[in-house]
C-alpha positions in Angstrom: 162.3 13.8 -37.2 159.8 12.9 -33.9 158.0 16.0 -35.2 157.6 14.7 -38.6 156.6 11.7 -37.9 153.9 13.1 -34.9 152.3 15.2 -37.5 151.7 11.8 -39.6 150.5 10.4 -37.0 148.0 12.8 -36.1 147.1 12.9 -40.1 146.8 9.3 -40.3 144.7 9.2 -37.2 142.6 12.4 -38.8 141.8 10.3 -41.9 141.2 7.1 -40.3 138.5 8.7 -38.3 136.7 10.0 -41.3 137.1 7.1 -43.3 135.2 5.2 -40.5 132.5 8.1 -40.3 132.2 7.9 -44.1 131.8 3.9 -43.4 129.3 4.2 -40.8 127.3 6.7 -42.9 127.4 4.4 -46.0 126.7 1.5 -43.8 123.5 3.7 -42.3 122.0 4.6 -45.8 122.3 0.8 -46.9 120.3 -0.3 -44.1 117.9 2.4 -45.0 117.4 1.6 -48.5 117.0 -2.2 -47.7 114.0 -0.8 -45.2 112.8 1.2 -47.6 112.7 -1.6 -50.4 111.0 -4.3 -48.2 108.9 -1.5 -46.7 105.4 -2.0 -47.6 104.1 1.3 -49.3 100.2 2.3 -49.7 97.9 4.6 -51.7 94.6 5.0 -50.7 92.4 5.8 -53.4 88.5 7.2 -53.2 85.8 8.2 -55.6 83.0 9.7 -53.6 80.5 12.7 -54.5 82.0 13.5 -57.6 85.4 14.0 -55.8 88.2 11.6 -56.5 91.9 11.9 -54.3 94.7 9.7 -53.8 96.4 9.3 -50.6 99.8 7.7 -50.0 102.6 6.8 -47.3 104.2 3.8 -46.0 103.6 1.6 -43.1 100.0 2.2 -43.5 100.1 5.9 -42.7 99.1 8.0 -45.9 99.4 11.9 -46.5 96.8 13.5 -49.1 98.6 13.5 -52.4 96.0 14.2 -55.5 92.9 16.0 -55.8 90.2 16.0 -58.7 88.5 18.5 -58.8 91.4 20.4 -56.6 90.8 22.8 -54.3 90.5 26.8 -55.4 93.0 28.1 -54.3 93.7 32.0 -53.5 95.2 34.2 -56.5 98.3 35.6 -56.3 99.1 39.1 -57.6 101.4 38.4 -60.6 104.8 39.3 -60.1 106.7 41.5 -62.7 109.6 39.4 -64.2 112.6 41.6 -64.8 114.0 41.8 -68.3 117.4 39.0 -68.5 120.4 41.2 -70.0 121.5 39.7 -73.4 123.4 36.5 -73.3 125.9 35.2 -74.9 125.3 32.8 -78.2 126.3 28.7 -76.6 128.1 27.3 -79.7 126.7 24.3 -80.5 128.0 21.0 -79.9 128.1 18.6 -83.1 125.4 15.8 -82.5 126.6 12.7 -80.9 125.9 9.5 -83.0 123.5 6.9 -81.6 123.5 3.3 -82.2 121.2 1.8 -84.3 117.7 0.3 -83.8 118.3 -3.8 -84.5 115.3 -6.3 -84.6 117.5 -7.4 -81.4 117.2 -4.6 -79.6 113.4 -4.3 -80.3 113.1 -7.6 -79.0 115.2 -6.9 -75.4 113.4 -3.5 -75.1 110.1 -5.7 -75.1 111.2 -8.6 -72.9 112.8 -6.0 -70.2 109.3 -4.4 -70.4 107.4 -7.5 -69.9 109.6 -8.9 -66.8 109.0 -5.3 -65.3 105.2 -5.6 -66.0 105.0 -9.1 -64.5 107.0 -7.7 -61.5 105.0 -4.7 -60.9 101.7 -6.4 -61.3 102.7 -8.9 -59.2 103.7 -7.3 -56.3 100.1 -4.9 -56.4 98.1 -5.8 -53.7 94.3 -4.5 -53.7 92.7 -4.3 -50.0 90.0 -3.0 -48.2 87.8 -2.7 -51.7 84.2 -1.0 -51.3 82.3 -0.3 -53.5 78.6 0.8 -53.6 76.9 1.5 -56.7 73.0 2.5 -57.7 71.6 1.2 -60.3 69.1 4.4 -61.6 66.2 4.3 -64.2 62.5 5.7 -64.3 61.0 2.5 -63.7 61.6 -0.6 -62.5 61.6 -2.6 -66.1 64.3 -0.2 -66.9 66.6 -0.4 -63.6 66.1 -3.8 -64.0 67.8 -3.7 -67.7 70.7 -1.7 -66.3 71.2 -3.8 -63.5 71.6 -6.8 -65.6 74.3 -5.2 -68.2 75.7 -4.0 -65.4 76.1 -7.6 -63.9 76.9 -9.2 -67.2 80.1 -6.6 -67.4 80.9 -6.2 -64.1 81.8 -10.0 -62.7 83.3 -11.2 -65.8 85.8 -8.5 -65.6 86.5 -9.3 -62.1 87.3 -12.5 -62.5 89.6 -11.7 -65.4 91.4 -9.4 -62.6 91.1 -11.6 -60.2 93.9 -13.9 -61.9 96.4 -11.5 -62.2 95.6 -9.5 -59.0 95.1 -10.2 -55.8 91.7 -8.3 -54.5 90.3 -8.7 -51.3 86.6 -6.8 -51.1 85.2 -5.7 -48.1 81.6 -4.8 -50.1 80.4 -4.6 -53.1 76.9 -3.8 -53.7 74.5 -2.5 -56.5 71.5 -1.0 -55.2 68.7 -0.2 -57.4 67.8 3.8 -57.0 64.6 4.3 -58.7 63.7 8.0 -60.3 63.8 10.6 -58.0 64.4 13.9 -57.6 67.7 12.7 -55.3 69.4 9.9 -55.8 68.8 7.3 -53.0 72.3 5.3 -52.7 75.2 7.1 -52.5 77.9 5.8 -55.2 81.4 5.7 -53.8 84.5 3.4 -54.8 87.2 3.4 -52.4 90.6 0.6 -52.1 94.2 0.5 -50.6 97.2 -0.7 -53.0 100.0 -1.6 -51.1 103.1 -2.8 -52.8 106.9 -3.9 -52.1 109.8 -2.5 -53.8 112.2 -4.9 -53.7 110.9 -7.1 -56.4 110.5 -4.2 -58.4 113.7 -2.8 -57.8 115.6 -6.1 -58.3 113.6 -6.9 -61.7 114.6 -3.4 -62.7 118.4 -4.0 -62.2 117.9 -6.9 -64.0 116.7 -5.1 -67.6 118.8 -2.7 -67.0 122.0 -4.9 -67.1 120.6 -6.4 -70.0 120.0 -3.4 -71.5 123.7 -2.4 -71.1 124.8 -6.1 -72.2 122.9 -5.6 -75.5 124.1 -1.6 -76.1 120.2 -0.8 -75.9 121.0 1.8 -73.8 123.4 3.5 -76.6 120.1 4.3 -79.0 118.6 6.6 -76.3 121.8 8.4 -74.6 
C-alpha cells in the first residue's frame, strides 16, 4: 500500500510540475502579446528615382520588405514535376446552409467596419514627411501654370488630411525645374507610419463579438 501511494505521489508531483511549466509558459506568451500590442510598429516608405520600397519593423528598427520595380533576380532551371499516381474520387459533402442576409446584418457589417476604420485611422501616425517636388515646363509662363495647379490641389488636400491624420513634415518643397536636357531637382517622397495595435486589436474584438451576437458571422462560415 506505501508503494501505491509513493507512485501517486511521485505522479501527482510529475503533473504539478508541468502544470506550473505550462502556467509559466502561458503566463510568458501573455506578457509577450501585451508587448507586442502596445509596441509601436513602423514602415518606412520611399519614392525616389523611379524606385518605390517599403520598409518595416518595430521599435523603430525596419527590415526591407517591398520593392517596385524588384530586383532581377537569377533564373532557376525548371524542375521536372513527377506525374501524381491517380487518386481517389473525395465524395462530396452536401452544402452546409448559411444564414440569411437581413437589412440588420447589412447594417452591423457596416457599423463594425466603420468603428475598425475610425480605429485604424486613428491610431496612424505620419512622421518624418519629405517631400521634394520639381515643378517642370519649357518656360517659365508655363512652370509657372503648373506650379499654381499644383498648389491649388496640393494644400487643400492636406488640410483635408490633416483632420483625420496626424502629419508632422520635415520639408516640403516645390522647386521649379525649367527645360533641360536633365532634370534639375531631384523628386523624392519619403515618410514613417508608426501605429499601435492595441486599439486596433481591442476595436477588432469588439465587432467581432457583435458580429457573433447578431449571427453575422453564420452568412460567411
Amino acid at each position: 500500500m506505501s508503494v501505491l501511494w509513493s507512485v501517486l505521489a511521485g505522479i501527482g508531483t510529475v503533473l504539478l510540475f508541468l502544470l506550473k511549466g505550462v502556467g509559466i509558459l502561458l503566463l510568458v506568451v501573455l506578457v509577450l502579446g501585451l508587448l507586442l500590442m502596445f509596441c509601436p510598429f513602423c514602415a518606412d516608405v520611399q519614392w525616389a528615382e523611379g524606385i518605390f520600397q517599403v520598409k518595416a519593423g518595430a521599435l523603430g528598427i525596419t527590415f526591407p520588405v517591398f520593392r517596385y520595380p524588384a530586383p532581377e533576380k537569377p533564373e532557376k532551371k525548371e524542375k521536372k514535376k513527377k506525374a501524381s499516381g491517380a487518386q481517389k474520387p473525395k465524395k462530396e459533402a452536401p452544402p452546409r446552409q448559411k444564414a440569411k442576409l437581413t437589412l440588420q446584418i447589412v447594417c452591423t457589417i457596416l457599423k463594425g467596419a466603420g468603428k475598425l476604420t475610425r480605429a485604424i485611422i486613428g491610431s496612424l501616425r505620419f512622421t518624418r514627411i519629405d517631400v521634394v517636388l520639381g515643378v517642370r515646363g519649357e518656360d517659365p509662363a508655363e512652370v509657372a501654370r503648373s506650379y499654381g495647379r499644383l498648389n491649388a490641389w496640393l494644400y487643400p488636400t492636406l488640410g483635408f488630411l490633416d483632420r483625420f491624420l496626424y502629419l508632422d513634415f520635415e520639408q516640403l518643397r516645390l522647386l521649379p525645374d525649367f527645360g533641360s536636357a536633365e532634370p534639375t531637382v531631384k523628386d523624392h517622397v519619403s515618410f514613417r507610419v508608426t501605429a499601435r495595435a492595441y486599439a486596433i486589436v481591442f476595436t477588432l474584438l469588439r465587432v467581432l463579438y457583435a458580429f457573433w451576437r447578431e449571427k453575422v458571422l453564420d452568412v460567411f462560415i
